[in-house]
N, C-alpha and C positions, 0 to 999 in steps of 0.2 A: 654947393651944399644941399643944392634941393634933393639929390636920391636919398642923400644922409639923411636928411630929413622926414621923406616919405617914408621909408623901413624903420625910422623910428618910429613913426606914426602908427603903421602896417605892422609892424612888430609888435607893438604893445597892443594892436585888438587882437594879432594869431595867439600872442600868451594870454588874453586874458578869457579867447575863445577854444585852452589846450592844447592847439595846434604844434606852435613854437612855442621852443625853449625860451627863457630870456636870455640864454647866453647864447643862443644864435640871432636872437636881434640886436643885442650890443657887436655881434662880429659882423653883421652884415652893414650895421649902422659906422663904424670904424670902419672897415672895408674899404668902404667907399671914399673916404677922405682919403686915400694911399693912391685910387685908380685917378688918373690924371682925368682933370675936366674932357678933353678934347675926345676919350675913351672911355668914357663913363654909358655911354649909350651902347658898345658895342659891350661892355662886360655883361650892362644889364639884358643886352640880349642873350647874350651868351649862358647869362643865371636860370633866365625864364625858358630858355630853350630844353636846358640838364633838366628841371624842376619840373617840365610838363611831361618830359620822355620816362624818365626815373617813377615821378610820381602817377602815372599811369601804369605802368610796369608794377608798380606794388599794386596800386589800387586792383589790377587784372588777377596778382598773385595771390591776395589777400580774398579776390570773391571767388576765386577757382578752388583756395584752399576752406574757405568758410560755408560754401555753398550751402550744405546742411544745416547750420544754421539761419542760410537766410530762407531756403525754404518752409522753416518751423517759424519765422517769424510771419509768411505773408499766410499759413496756415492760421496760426493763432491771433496775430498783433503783439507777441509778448515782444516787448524792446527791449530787454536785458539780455539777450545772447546777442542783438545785434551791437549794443552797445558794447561787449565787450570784443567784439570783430572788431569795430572802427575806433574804439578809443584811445586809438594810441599816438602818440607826438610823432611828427615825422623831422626824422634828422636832418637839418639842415648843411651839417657841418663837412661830410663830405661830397654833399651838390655843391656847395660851394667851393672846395677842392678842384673839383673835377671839370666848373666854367670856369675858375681858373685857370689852369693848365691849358685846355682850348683856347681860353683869350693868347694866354700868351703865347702859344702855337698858333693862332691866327695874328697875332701883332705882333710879332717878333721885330720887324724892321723899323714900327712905328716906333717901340719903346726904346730902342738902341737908339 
């Protein structure tokens, strides 16, 4: 129960930091009680791996397409165009999805 646990944890400071949703910390918090102890470390790799690929991928998409704005921000200092560049929740729901499917494409033998 301890990842459940952690992502409870981690999940309620991303919601109450905008990050996460709280119905992506209740799924990843449940999630985790479904993935067998023995495989729990290889999913959480598998999560952290999507989430860092994915979530740099946006983050690259987002300052290539914002750029103008963050040039007016290091011109000025005004933080409200940049806040409205980064302030957005980021979906957990189909990273999760997606180290899914990899987990289970990578453990297929184990879980049978």
């Amino acid at each position: 129960f301890i990842f459940s646990l952690v992502f409870l944890g981690v999940g309620i400071v991303l919601y109450a930091l905008k990050i996460m949703g709280p119905g992506d910390t209740k799924f990843l918090f449940s999630f985790f009680l479904l993935v067998p102890i023995a495989l729990q470390d290889d999913f959480f790799f598998c999560l952290a791996f999507v989430t860092i690929v994915v979530g740099l991928s946006m983050l690259m998409t987002n300052l290539i397409e914002n750029r103008a704005k963050l040039f007016y921000f290091f011109k000025t200092g005004d933080f409200f165009p940049l806040k409205q560049t980064f302030g957005k929740k980021f979906p957990f729901a189909p990273l999760i999805f997606i180290s899914w499917m990899w987990f289970g494409w990578r453990n297929i033998g184990a879980i049978q």
